[in-house]
C-alpha positions in Angstrom: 0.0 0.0 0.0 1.6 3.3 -1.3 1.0 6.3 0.7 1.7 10.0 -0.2 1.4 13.5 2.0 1.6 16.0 -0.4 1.8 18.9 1.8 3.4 17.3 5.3 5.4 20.5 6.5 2.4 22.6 8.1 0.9 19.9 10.0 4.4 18.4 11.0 7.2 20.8 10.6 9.3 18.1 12.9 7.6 17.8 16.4 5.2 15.4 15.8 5.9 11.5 15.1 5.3 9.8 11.8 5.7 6.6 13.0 2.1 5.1 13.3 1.5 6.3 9.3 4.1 4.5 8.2 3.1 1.5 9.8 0.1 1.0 7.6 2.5 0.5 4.3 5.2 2.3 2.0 5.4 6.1 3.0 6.6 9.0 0.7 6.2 12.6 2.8 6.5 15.8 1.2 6.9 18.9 2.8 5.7 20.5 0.1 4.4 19.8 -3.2 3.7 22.0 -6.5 0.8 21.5 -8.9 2.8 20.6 -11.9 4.2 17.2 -9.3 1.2 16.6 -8.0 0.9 13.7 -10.6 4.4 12.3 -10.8 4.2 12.2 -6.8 0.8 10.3 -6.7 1.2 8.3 -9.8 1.7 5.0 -8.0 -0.3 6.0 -4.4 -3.5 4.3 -3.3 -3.5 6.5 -0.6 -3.2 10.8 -0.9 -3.0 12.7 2.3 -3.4 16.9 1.5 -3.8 19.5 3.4 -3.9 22.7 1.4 -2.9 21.2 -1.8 -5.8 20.8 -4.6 -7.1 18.1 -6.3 -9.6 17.9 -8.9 -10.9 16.1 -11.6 -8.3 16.7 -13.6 -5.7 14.8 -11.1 -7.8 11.8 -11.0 -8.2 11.2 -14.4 -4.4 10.8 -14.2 -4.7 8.7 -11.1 -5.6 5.4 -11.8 -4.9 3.4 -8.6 -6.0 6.4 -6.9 -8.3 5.6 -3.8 -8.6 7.2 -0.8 -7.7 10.7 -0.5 -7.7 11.9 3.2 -7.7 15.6 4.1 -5.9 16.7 7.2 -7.9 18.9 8.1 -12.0 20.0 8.3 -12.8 21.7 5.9 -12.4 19.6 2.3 -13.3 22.7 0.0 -9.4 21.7 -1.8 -11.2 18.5 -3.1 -13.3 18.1 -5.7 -15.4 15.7 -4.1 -18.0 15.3 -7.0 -15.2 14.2 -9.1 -13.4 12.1 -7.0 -17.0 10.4 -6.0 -17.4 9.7 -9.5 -13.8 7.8 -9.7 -14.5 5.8 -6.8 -12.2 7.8 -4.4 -13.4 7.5 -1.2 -12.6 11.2 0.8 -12.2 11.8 4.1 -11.6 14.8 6.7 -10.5 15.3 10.3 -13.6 16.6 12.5 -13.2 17.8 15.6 -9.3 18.0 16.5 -9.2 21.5 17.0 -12.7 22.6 18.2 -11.0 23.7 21.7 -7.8 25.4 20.3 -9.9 26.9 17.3 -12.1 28.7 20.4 -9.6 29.9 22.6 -8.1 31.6 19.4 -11.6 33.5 19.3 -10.6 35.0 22.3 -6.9 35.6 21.8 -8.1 38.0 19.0 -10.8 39.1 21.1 -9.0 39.9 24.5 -6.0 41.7 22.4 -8.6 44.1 20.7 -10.3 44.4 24.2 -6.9 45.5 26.1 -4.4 45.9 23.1 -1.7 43.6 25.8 1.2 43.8 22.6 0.7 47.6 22.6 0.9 48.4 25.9 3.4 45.6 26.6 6.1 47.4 24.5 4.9 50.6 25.7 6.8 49.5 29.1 9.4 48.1 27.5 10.0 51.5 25.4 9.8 53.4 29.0 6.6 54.6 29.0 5.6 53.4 32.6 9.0 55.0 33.7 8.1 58.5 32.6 4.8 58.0 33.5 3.2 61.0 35.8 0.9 58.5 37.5 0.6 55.0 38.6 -0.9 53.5 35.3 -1.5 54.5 31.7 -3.6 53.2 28.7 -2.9 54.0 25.5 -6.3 52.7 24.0 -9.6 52.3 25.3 -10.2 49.3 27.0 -13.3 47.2 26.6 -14.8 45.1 29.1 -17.0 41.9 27.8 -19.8 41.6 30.7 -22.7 42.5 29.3 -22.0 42.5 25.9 -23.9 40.7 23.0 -21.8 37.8 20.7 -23.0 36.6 17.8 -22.2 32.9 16.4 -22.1 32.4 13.0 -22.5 28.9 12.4 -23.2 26.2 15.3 -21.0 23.7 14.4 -18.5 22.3 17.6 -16.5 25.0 17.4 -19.2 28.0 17.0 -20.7 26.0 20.3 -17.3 25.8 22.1 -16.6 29.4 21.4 -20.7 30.3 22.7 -19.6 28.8 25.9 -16.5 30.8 26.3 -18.5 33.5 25.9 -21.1 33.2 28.3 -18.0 32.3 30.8 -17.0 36.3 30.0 -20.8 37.1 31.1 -21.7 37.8 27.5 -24.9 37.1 26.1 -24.7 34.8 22.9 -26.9 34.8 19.7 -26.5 32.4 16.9 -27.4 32.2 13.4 -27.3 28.9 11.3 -28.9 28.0 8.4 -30.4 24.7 9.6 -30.9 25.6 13.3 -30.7 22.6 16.1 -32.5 24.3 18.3 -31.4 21.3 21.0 -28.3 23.0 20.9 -30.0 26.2 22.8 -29.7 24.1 25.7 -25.8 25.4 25.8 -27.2 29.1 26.4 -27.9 30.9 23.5 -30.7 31.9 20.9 -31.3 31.4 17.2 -32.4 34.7 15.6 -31.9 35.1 11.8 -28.9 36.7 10.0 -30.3 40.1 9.9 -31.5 40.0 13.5 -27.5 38.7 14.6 -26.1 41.4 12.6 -28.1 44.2 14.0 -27.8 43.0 17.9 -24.2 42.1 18.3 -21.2 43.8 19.6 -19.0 41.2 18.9 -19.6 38.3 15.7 -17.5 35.5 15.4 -17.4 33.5 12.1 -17.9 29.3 12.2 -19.2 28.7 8.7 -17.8 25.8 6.2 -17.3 27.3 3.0 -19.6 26.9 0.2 -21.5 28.4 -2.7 -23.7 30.5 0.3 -21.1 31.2 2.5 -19.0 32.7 0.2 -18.7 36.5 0.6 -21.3 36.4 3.7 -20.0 39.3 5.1 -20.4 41.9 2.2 -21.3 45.6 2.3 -24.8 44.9 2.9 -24.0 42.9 6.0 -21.8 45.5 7.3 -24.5 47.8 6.2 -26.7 46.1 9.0 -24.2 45.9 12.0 -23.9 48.0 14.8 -21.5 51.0 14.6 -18.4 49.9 16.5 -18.8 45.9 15.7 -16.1 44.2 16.4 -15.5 41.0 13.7 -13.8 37.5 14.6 -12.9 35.1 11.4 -10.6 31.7 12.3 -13.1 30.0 9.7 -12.2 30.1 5.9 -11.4 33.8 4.7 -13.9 34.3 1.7 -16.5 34.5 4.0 -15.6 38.2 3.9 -15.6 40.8 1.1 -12.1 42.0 2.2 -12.2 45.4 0.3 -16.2 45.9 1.8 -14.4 45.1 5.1 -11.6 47.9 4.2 -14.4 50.3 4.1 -16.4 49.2 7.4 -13.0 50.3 9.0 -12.6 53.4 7.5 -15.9 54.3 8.3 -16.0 53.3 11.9 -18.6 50.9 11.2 -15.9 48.2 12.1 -14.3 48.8 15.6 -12.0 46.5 15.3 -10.9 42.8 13.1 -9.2 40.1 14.0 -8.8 37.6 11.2 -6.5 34.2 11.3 -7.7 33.8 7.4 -7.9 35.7 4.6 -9.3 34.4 0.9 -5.9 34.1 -0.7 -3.3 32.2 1.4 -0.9 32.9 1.7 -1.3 36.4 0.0 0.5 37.1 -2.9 1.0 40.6 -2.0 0.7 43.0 0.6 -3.2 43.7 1.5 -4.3 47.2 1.9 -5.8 45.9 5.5 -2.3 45.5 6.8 -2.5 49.5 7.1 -5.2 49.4 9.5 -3.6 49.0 13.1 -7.5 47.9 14.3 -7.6 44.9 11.8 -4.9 42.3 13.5 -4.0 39.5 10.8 -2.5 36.2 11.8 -1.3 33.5 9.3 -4.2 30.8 10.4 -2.7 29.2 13.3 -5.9 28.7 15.9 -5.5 25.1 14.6 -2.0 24.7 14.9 -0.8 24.0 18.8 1.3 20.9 19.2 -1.8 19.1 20.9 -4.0 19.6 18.2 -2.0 19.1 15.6 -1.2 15.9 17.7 -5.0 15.0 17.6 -5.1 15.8 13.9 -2.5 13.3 12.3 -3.7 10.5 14.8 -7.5 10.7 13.6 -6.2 11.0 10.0 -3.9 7.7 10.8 -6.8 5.6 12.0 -9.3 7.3 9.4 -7.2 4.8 6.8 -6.8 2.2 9.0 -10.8 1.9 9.3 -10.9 2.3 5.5 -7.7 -0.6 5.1 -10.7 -2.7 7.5 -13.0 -2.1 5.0 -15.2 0.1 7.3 -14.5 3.9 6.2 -14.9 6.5 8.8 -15.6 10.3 8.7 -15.9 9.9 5.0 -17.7 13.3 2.7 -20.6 12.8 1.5 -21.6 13.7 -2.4 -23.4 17.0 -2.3 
């Protein structure tokens, strides 16, 4: 049984073991790997493991004794899953790894809007508390969460992890999905619609997969709808938000304040007029990425193939 990871560097740059992978059968890793070798790597493999590398119809006609593609990760929008369906492929993601790290990212963005900790931090070191007049000093306006409305976008585990957090804060949490479970209300918030969550909240927090209606969610007329001084949270998938509509909800004041660990291209190819804006904090999508999770990650993916080597495929995407 041939294996190949296309794209092994981001989920194992060296502190993690892959020992129990290459126990199920002949292992090629790649740290990285180009789309004109995506072939010549995979020509031989039963088995694919990608993470940010796309494959599409195209690849499989190619791919012959193709299989199983596994994607380490949740989301499984690099896939053409239609196409691989179609070939037989079976494909499966990683749920539910990160739901906890993925969360507590939520409020690392959140708190460092809230209390700006890096400013102030190198404030001291630069000598500001030294000169200071009086016992303390703030630069920016701190923002306390008590009392203050959060809105969910998207009640998947992590959108429900992150709704708890926030109640812990004393905040009081709406939610918007499509398709509510309105058994999940028993964790402490309230469906209302889109509109509704746009117009109430102080803070949103994006949790959507995307898709076809998720894509550019957050346009001008969404921002159109929020509250002056919003503050916006995406660790999702970046094209939820129209990135030049959110360039204007900043200048206008409509957006207090973004913290974004995604963006639609990634890595960007070029500077992005955001990076001007000292209120709109960018970090190159790491909530996933502690050692634990990552941990979690390659050991679900491992016995993902060794349920579908038993004949008995787990955590497999459906069709449509």
């Amino acid at each position: 049984m041939k294996i190949v990871v296309l794209d092994g560097y981001g989920l194992n740059p060296g502190d993690l073991s892959w020992e129990r992978l290459e126990a199920l059968g002949e292992v090629m890793i790649y740290d990285r790997t180009l789309k004109t070798e995506i072939v010549a790597r995979c020509m031989d493999a039963e088995i694919v493991l990608t993470n940010k590398t796309k494959l599409t119809a195209n690849h499989f006609e190619q791919l012959p004794k193709l299989k199983y593609i596994g994607v380490l990760a949740t989301g499984y929008n690099i896939v053409d899953v239609e196409a691989a369906s179609s070939k037989g492929i079976i494909v499966t993601n990683v749920p539910a790894y990160g739901t906890k790290a993925v969360a507590q990212f939520v409020f690392a963005h959140l708190l460092e809007i809230c209390h700006h900790i890096s400013e102030h931090a190198q404030s001291v070191r630069e000598g500001q508390w030294n000169r200071a007049e009086d016992f303390c000093y703030w630069n920016k306006p701190l923002i306390e969460l008590d009392g203050r409305t959060m809105g969910i976008v998207g009640t998947g585990r992590i959108g429900v992890e992150t709704a708890k957090i926030a109640q812990a804060f004393g905040m009081r949490v709406i939610a918007y999905a499509p398709r509510p479970n309105l058994a999940l209300e028993s964790h402490g918030f309230k469906y209302v619609a889109f509109d509704a969550l746009l117009s109430e909240s102080d803070v949103i927090s994006l949790h959507c997969p995307l898709n076809d209606a998720t894509r550019g969610l957050i346009d001008a007329a969404a921002f159109d709808k929020m509250k002056s001084g919003v503050i916006l949270i995406n660790t999702s998938r970046g094209p939820l938000i129209d990135e030049a509509a959110l360039e204007q909800a900043i200048q206008s004041g409509k957006v207090y304040a973004a913290g974004l660990d995604v963006l639609t291209v990634e890595p960007p190819v070029e500077p992005l007029a955001l990076y001007k804006y000292p209120q709109c904090n960018i970090t190159p999508h790491i909530a996933w990425a502690p050692q634990a999770a990552r941990n979690r990650l390659l050991n679900i993916a491992v016995d993902n193939i060794s349920a579908f080597l038993n004949g008995e495929a787990v955590n497999v995407i459906q069709n449509g």
